[in-house]
C-alpha positions in Angstrom: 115.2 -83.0 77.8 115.9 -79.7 76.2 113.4 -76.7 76.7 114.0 -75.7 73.1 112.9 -77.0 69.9 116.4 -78.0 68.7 116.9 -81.5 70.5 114.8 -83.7 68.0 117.0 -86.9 67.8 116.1 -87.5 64.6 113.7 -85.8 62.3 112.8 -82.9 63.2 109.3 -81.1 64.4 107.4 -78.7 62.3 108.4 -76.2 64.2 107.4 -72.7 64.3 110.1 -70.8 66.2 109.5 -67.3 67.1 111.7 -64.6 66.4 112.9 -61.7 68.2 115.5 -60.4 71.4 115.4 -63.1 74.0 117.7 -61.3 76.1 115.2 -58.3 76.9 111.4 -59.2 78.2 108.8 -57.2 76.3 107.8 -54.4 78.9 104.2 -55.4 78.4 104.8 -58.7 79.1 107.1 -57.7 81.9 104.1 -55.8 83.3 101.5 -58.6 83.0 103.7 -60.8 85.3 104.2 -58.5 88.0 100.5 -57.7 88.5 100.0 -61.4 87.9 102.1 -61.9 90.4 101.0 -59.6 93.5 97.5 -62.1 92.7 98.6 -65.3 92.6 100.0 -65.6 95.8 100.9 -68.0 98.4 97.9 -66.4 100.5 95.5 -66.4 97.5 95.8 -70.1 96.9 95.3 -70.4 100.6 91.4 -68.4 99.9 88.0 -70.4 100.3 87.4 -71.2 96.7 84.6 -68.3 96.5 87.0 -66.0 97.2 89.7 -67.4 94.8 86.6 -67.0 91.9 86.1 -63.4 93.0 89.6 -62.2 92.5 90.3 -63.9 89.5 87.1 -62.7 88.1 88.5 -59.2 89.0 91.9 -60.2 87.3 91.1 -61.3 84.4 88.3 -58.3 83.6 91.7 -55.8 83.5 93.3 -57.5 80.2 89.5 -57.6 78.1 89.1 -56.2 75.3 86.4 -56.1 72.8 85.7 -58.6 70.3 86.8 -58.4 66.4 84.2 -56.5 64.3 81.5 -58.9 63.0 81.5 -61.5 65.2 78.7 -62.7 66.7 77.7 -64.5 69.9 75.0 -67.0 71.3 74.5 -68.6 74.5 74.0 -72.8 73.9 72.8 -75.2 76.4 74.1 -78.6 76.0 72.8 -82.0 77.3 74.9 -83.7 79.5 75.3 -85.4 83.0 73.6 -84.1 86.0 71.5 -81.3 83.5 72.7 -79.1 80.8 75.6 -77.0 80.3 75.9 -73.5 79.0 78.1 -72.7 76.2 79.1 -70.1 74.1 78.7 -70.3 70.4 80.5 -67.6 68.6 80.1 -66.7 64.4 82.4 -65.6 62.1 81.9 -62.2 60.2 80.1 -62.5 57.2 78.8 -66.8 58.2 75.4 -66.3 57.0 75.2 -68.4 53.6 72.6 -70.6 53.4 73.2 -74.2 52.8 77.0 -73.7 54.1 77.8 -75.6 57.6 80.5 -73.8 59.7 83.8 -75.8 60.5 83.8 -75.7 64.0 86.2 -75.7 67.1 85.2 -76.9 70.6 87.3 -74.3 73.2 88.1 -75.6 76.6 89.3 -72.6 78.9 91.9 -72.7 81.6 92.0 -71.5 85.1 93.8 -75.1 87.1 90.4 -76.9 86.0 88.8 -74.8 89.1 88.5 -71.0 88.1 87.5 -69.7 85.2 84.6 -69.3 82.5 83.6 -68.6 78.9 83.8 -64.9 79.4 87.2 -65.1 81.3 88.6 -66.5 77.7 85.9 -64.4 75.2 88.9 -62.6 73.2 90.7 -65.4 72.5 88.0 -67.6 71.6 86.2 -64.5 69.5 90.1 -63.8 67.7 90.2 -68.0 67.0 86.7 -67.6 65.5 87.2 -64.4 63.6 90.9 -65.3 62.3 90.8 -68.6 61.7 87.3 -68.7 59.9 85.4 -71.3 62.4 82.4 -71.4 64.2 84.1 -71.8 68.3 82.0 -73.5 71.0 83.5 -72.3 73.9 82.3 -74.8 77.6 81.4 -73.8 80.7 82.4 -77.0 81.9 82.3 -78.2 85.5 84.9 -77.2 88.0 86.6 -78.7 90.9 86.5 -79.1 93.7 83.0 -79.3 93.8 83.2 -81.3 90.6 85.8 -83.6 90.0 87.3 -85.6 87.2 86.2 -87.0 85.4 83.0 -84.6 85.1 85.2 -82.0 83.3 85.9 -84.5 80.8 82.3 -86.1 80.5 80.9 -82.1 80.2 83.9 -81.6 76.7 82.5 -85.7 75.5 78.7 -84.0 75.7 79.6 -81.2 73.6 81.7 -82.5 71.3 78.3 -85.3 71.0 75.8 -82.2 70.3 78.5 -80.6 67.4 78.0 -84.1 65.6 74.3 -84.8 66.4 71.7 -82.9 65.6 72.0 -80.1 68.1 75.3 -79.1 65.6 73.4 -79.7 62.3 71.0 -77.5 63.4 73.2 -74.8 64.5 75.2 -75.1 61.1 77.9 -76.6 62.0 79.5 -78.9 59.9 81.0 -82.3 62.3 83.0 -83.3 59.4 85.3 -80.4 60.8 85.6 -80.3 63.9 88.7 -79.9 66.6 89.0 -79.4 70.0 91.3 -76.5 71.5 92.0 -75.6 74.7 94.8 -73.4 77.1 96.4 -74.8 80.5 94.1 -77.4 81.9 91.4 -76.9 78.9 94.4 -78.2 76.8 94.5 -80.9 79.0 90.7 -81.3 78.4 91.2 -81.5 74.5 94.2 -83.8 74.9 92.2 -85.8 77.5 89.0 -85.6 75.1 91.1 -87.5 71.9 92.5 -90.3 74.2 89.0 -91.1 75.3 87.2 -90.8 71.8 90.6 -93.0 70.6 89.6 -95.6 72.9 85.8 -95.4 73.6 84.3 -94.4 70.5 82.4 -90.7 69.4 83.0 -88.0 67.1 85.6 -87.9 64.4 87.7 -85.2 65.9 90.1 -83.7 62.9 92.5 -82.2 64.8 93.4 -80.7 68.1 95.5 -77.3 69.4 97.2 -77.7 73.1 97.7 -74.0 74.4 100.6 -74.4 76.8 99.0 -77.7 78.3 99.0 -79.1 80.8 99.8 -82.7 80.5 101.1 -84.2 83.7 101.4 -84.0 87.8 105.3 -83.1 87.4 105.8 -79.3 87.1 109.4 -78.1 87.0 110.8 -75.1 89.8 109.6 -71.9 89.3 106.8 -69.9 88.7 105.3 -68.3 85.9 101.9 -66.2 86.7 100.2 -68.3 89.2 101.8 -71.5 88.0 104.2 -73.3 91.1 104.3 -76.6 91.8 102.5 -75.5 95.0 99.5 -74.2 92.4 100.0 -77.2 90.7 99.7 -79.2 93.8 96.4 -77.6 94.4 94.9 -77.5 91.3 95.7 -81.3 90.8 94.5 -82.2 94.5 91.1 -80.3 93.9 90.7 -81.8 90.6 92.1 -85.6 91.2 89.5 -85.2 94.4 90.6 -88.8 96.4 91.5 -90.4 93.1 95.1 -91.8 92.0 95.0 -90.1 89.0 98.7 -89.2 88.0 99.3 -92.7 85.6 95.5 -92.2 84.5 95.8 -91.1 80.6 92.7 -89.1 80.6 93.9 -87.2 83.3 97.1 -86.9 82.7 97.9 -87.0 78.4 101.4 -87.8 79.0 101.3 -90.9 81.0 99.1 -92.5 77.9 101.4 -96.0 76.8 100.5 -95.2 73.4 99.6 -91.6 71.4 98.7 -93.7 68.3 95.8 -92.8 66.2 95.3 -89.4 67.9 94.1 -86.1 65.7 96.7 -84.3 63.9 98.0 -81.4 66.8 99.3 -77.6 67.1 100.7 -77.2 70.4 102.4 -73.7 71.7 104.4 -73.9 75.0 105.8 -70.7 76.5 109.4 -69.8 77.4 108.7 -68.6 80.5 106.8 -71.4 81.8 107.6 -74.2 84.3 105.4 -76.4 82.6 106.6 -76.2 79.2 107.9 -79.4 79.2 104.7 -81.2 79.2 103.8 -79.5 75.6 107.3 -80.2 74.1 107.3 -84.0 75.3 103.8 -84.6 73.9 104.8 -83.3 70.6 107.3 -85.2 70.7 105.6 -88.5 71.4 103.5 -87.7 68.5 105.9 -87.0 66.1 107.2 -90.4 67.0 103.9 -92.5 66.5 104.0 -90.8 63.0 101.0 -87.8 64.0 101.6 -84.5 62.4 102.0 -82.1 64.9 103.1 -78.1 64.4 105.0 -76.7 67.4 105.7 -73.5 68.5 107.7 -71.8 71.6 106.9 -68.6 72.4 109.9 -66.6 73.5 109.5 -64.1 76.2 106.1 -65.3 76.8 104.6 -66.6 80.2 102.1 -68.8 81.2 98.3 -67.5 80.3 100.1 -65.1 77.7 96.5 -65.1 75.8 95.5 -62.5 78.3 97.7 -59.9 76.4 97.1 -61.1 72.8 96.1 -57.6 72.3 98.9 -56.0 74.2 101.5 -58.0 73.5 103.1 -58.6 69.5 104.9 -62.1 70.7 101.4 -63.2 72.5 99.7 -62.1 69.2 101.2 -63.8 66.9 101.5 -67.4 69.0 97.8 -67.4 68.6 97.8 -66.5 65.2 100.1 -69.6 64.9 97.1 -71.8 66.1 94.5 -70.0 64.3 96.4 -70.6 60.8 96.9 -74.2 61.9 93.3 -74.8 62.7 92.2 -73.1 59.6 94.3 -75.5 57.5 93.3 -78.1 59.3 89.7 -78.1 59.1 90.0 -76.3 55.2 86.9 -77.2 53.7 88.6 -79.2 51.1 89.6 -82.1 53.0 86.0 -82.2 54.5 84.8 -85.8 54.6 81.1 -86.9 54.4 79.4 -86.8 58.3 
């Protein structure tokens, strides 16, 4: 299969193919994956888990930045297995009419489903909020290897519950728009998260935007700021814990024998990453089960290029790309009765 949007075989995608000089990386984005690079290491992945936390903590703290004007933050504990989970529920600006329910997305961050927080993704969850108009819930889900699947999973199913129950109402949030989002293996999360909700039962989720997922075990040669296939290998052993979990559809999106009746998608994949594959073959299979899907490549970008969306202008405007498609998608129009 083609890494570019042109190989459709048929009709093609909605694509959203960005513009610009392929043949010269963005010093920014240059810089970004050298530092990345002297961190995720060989010898890093090689760290007690602690210590893994530690640096990446560290890592991630050098590309913050503060949050658009206006928006507002609040810390949510959600009921789920084993106790409650913490979240972060950020506002809009200018979200404070009475009687009007906020649509609202569910975030999932990243980090190989064992590093990472809600702080280590606050700017791109506070620019989704403030940019595409939503309320974002953003999880502190479980992480392996102390955890493994599928808590993750059952952690996103409890929060996605408490945006439609009463928890949500009371928040004002609106369940009649809601989506899930998600980056890496949160994307894989929010993929995961449809296919069980498709099959088990729960919220009516509207759509969902995959952030360079994450969608099976195979990951192509290369590497691409801490993603290898010897990452990958690690991340999916941790994770997977003693399970076979490569043909399991929760786990793994893209081994699912049908995509049928799954949300309408946005899904970005980046040039520069081994596993770009997965996002272009999953929307692909959704094109072909008839689900409208918007897909967008990011040239010149890496792996975990919403680190620079401030830095970057090609980073910037792939997640503008998702925040116009959530806003359409949950556009208070189409809302349906709860």
């Amino acid at each position: 299969m083609s890494n570019t949007p042109e190989a459709r075989g048929g009709q093609a995608l909605d694509v959203n193919l960005m513009t610009g000089d392929n043949a010269r990386l963005d010093p920014v984005v240059a810089a970004f994956i050298a530092d990345s690079d002297t961190v995720f290491t060989p010898a890093y992945d090689a760290l007690p888990i602690v210590k893994q936390r530690a640096i990446y903590d560290t890592y991630w703290q050098r590309y913050h930045a503060a949050r658009p004007d206006g928006v507002t933050v609040e810390t949510i504990h959600i009921p789920a297995d084993g106790g409650s989970r913490r979240a972060l529920l950020y506002r809009p600006p200018h979200s404070g009419v009475a009687g009007v329910a906020l649509p609202i997305v569910v975030y999932f961050h990243g980090g190989g489903w064992m590093l990472g927080s809600p702080e280590s993704h606050d700017l791109p969850a506070a620019r989704l909020c403030a940019e595409a108009q939503v309320a974002v819930l953003s999880l502190d889900y479980r992480l392996s290897p102390e955890s493994v699947f599928p808590d993750a999973l059952m952690d996103c199913l409890a929060a996605v519950n408490w945006v439609a129950g009463a928890g949500g109402r009371a928040a004002g949030l609106d369940p009649g728009r809601l989506a899930v989002a998600g980056d890496s293996a949160g994307a894989n999360l929010a993929a995961g998260l449809c296919l069980w909700i498709r099959d088990h039962g729960g919220p009516n989720i509207r759509f969902q935007a995959l952030i360079y997922p994450a969608l099976t075990a195979q990951v192509d040669p290369g590497n691409s700021v801490g993603v290898s296939p010897q990452a990958v290998s690690q991340y999916l052993a941790a994770y997977f814990g003693a399970q076979g979990l490569a043909g399991n559809a929760y786990a793994m999106p893209l081994s699912a024998k049908s995509v049928a009746g799954l949300p309408a998608a946005f899904i970005s994949t980046a040039e520069l990453d081994p596993i770009l594959p997965h996002g272009l073959a999953y929307a692909d299979r959704l094109r072909h089960a008839g689900i409208p899907c918007s897909y967008s490549f990011g040239l010149g970008l890496p792996h975990t290029y919403l680190r620079i969306v401030h830095l970057a202008e090609a980073a910037s405007r792939e997640l503008s790309a998702c925040c116009a498609a959530i806003r359409s998608a949950l556009a208070v129009q189409q809302s349906r009765a709860a």
